[in-house]
C-alpha positions in Angstrom: 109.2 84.8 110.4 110.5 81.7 111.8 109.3 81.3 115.2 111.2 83.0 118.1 109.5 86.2 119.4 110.6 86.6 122.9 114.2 88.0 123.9 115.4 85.4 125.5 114.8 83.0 122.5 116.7 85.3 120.9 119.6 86.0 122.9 120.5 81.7 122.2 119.3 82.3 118.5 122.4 85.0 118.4 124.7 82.1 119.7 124.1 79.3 118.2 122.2 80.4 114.4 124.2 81.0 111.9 121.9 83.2 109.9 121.5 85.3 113.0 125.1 85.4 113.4 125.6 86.9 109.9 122.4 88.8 110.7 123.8 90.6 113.7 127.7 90.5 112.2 128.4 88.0 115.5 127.3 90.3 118.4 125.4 88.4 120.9 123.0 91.0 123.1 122.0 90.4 126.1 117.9 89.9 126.6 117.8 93.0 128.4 118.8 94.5 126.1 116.9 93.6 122.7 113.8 93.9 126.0 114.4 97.4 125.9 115.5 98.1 122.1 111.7 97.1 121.2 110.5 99.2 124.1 112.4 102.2 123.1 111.8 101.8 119.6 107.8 101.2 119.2 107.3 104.3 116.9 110.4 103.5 114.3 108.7 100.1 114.1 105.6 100.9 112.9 107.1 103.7 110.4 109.4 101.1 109.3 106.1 99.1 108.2 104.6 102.2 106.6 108.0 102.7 104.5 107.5 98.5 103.6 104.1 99.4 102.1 105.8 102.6 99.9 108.8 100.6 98.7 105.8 97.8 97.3 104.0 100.6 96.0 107.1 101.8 94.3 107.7 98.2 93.1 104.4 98.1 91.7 102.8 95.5 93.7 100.1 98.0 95.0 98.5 99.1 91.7 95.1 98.2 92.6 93.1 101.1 94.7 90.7 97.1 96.3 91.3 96.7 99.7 89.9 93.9 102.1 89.1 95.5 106.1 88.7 92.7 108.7 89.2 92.4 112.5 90.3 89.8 114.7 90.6 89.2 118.5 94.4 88.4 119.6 95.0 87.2 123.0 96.8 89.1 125.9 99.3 88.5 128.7 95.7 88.3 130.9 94.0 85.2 131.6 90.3 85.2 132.1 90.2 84.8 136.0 92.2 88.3 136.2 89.8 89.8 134.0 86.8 91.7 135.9 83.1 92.4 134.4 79.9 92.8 135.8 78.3 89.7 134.4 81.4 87.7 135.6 81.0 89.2 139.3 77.9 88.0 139.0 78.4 84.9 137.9 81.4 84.2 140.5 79.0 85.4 143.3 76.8 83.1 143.1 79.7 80.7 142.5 80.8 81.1 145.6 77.2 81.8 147.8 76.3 78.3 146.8 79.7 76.9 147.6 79.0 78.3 150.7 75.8 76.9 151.4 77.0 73.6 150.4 79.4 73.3 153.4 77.8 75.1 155.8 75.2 72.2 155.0 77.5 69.6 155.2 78.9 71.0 158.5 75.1 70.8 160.3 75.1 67.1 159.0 78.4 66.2 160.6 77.1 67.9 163.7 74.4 65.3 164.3 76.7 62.4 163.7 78.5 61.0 166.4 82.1 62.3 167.5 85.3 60.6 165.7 89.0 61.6 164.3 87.7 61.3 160.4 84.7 63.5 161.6 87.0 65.7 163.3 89.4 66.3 160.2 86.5 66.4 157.7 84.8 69.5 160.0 88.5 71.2 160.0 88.8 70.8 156.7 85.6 72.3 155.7 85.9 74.6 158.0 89.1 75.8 156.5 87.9 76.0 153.3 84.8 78.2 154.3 87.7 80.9 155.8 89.2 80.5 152.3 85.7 81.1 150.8 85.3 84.4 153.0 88.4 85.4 151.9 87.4 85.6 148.2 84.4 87.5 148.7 85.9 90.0 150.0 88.2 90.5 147.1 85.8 89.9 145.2 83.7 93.1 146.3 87.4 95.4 145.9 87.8 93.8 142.6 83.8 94.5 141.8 84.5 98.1 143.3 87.4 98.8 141.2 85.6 97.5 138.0 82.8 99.7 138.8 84.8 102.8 139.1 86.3 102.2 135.4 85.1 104.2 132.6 84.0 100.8 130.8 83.2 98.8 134.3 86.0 96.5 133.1 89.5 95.9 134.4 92.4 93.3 133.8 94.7 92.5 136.3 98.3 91.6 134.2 97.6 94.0 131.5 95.5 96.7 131.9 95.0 97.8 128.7 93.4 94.2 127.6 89.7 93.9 127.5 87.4 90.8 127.8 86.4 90.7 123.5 83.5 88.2 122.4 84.4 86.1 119.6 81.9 84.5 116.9 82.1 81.0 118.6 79.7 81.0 121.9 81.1 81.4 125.0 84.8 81.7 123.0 85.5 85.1 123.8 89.2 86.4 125.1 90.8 88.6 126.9 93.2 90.7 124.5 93.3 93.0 121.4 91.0 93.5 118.4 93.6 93.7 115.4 92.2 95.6 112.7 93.9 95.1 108.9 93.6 96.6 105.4 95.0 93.8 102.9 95.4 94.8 99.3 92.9 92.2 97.3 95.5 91.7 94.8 98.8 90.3 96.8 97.7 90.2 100.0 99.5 92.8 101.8 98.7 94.0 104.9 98.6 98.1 103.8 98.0 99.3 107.3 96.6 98.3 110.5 96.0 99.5 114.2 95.6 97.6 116.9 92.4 98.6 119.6 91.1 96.8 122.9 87.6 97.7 121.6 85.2 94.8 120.9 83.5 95.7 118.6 84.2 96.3 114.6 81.2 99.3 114.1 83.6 102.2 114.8 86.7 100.8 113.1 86.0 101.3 109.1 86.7 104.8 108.9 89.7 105.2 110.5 91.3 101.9 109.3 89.8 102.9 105.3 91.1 106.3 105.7 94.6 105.4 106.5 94.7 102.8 103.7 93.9 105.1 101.4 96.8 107.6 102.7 99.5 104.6 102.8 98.5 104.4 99.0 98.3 107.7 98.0 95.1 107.5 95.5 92.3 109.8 95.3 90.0 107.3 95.1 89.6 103.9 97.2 87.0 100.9 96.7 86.8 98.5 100.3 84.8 95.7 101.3 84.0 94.6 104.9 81.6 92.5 106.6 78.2 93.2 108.0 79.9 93.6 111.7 81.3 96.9 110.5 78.0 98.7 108.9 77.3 102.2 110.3 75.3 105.0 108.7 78.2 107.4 110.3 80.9 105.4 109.5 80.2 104.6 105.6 78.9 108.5 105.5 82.5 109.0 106.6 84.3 107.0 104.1 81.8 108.6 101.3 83.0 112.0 102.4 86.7 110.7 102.1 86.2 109.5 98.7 86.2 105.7 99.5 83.1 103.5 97.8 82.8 100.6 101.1 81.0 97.2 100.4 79.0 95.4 103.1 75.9 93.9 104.1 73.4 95.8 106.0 72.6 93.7 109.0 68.9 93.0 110.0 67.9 93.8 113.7 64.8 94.7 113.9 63.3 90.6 114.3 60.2 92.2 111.8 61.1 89.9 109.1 61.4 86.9 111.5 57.7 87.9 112.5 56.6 87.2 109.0 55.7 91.0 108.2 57.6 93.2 105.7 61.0 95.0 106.2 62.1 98.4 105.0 63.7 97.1 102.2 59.9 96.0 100.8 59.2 99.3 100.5 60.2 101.4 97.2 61.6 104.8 97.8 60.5 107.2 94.2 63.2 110.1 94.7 61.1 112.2 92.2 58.4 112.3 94.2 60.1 112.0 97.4 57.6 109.2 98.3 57.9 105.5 99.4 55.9 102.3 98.1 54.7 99.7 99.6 54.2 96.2 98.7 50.5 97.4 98.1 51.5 99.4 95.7 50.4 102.7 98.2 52.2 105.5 98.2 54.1 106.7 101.5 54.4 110.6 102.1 56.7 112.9 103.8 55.0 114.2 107.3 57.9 115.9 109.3 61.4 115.7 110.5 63.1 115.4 113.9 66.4 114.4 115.4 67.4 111.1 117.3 70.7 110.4 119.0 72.3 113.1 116.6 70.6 111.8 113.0 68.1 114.0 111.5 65.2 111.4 109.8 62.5 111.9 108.0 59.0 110.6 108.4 56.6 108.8 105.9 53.3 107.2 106.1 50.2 106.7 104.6 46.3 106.5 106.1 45.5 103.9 103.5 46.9 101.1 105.9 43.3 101.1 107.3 42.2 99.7 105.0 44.8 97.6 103.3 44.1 93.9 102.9 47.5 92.8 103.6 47.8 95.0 106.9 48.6 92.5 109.3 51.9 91.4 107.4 53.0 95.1 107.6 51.9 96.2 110.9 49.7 95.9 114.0 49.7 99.8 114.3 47.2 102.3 112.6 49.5 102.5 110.0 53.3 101.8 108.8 55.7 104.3 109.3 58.9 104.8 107.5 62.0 106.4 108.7 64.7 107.7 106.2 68.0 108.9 107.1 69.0 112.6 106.0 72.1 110.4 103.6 70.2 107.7 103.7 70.8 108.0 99.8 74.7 106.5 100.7 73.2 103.8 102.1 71.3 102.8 99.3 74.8 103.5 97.3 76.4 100.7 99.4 73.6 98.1 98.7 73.6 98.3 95.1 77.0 97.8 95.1 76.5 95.0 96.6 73.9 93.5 94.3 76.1 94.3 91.3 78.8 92.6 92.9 77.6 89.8 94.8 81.1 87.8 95.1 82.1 90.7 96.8 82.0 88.8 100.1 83.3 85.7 99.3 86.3 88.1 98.0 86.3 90.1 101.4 86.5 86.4 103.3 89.1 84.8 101.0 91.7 88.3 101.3 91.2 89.8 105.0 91.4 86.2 106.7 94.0 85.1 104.7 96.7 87.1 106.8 95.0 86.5 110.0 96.1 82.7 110.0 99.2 83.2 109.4 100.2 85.4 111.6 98.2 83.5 114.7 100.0 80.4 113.3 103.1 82.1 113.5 102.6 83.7 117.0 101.3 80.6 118.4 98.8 79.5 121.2 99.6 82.6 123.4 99.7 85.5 120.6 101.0 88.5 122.6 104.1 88.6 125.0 104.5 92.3 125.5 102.1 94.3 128.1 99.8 97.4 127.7 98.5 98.7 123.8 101.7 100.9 123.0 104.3 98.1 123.4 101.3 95.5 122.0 100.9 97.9 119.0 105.2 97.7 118.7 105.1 93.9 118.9 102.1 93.3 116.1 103.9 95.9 113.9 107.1 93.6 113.6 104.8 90.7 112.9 103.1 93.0 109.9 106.1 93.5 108.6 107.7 89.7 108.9 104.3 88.8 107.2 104.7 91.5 104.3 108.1 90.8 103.8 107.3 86.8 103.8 105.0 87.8 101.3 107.1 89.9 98.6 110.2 87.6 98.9 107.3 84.7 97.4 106.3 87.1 94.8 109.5 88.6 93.7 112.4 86.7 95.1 114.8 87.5 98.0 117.3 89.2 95.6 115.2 91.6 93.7 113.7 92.4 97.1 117.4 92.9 98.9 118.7 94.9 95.3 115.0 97.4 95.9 116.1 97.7 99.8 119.4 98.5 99.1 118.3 101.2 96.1 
């Protein structure tokens, strides 16, 4: 809460601070040994956030079942350069092939120039520097072996567990953690999170909804996330759970960009089991088959033939439409959304709300602990120096201490 996070900084802190003197009754550890109370103490951390969230709960500062889900990429103890890919192998390749041919050209110059000391050092020198080129290749082909033998062709050097993340600025992406949060749209609070080195957002709402709605003990839960987390598998998952999710559906198809219709043109008539078009043709049920583990259903129509407006629908024979065996959860989540349009701005103004402060308060460098266990111990203290930051503005320091002490 007020800016040391390493154990050294607090080892001085218990010398010289008098409200960590009266904190810690005057004892003075050694580094070493806060070092290894947060090492041996990574799962009594994270309950003790959980047991936070139930005493505001019991305070009645959770009484809305509205939460906010975000993500957001925290940086490791890894610095790009010790963080393999393929594309970056690539890239440093050819780095180094035409750094190469660079002074092996400069070296045929010097050879037709007359004999001197300057021409003499200058050769040396470059040929010192080719040795030192060499020499990176080759660990670059055991660093490109090793990433290639990963499960996710991907390895970090100083902490494994950290993976390269892309971020939404171009060519902004880290090396570190994605943070996933669920903040109560009310106060703020951070109601659970988990912290995961994967990139991307489109597996996360599930699991992150899911223990929210366990944290709060309701039967019901309402959640609102971004377009980055939309997945037919994931939202069927929350439906089955018994939690309504908000969010766009993104559009990837480039149809629309093309200047010919999109799905969302087209009308489906659950009575008849039939789609419209923007002709006003009707679109009928052929068959059904199974991709990548989702059974879909087939509709079309062999009036596109002779449709006048054809060629902004489709350059095939005719227009084919695909519905999802649940699709009818889909179309759930998108009416939602059109009766609640602010639902977003909502989503934007809660989720990142938390994110700022704790970056501000973690500073340029974010993490200081190594691999995801003791990573997930160090963002769970944060969590709870954040939710407790957060109550004490709400309620006051001594309601809070009398609740603690009940």
């Amino acid at each position: 809460m007020n800016g040391p996070m390493s154990s050294r900084r607090f080892e001085r802190e218990a010398a010289r601070n008098v409200e960590v003197m009266w904190l810690t009754c005057r004892l003075v550890p050694d580094h070493k040994t806060i070092a290894d109370f947060h090492k041996d103490n990574g799962l009594a951390m994270k309950r003790g956030c959980t047991q936070f969230i139930e005493l505001c709960r019991k305070l009645g500062l959770l009484t809305t079942s509205n939460i906010a889900i975000d993500g957001s990429k925290f940086k490791a103890v890894n610095t790009r350069d010790k963080n393999f890919t393929r594309n970056k192998v690539e890239r440093r390749r050819a780095q180094l092939e035409e750094s190469v041919a660079r002074y092996l050209a400069q070296l045929d110059t010097a050879d037709l120039q007359e004999p001197s000391e300057e021409l003499a050092v200058k050769t040396a020198h470059l040929k010192e520097k080719l040795v030192k080129l060499e020499s990176e290749m080759r660990r670059l082909a055991a660093m490109e072996k090793l990433m290639l033998a990963s499960p996710d062709q991907q390895i970090s050097l100083t902490d494994p567990d950290s993976r390269s993340l892309a971020t939404s600025g171009r060519g902004s992406g880290v090396v570190g953690y994605n943070v996933q949060v669920a903040v109560d749209t009310k106060h703020h609070l951070i109601v659970t999170h988990e912290v995961t080195n994967d990139g991307s957002d489109r597996a996360q709402l599930a699991i992150i909804a899911c223990q929210a709605k366990e944290v709060l003990g309701v039967d019901e839960l309402e959640a609102v996330a971004d377009r980055g987390y939309y997945s037919g598998e994931e939202i069927l998952a929350c439906h089955e759970a018994g939690i309504a999710v908000t969010l766009p559906k993104p559009i990837t198809s480039g149809i629309e960009a093309k200047g010919r219709f999109g799905k969302q043109d087209f009308v489906y008539l659950s009575e008849e089991d039939v789609y419209r078009c923007p002709a006003g043709e009707k679109l009928s049920y052929h068959y059904t088959n199974e991709e990548n583990g989702l059974v879909l259903r087939r509709y079309w129509t062999n009036a596109c033939q002779s449709c006048g407006i054809k060629r902004r629908c489709t350059t095939g024979k005719e227009r084919r439409i695909t519905r999802w065996e649940h699709e009818h959860v889909l179309e759930a989540v998108q009416k939602r959304l059109d009766k609640n349009p602010q639902a977003m701005r909502q989503r934007r103004e809660t989720a990142e709300h938390p994110f700022g402060t704790l970056k501000m308060r973690m500073g340029a460098t974010h993490f200081l602990m190594k691999r995801l266990p003791k990573v997930a111990t160090e963002m769970a203290l944060h969590v709870l120096a954040y939710n407790l930051t957060r109550v004490m503005n709400i309620m006051g320091i001594q309601p809070l201490m009398a609740a603690i002490r009940a």
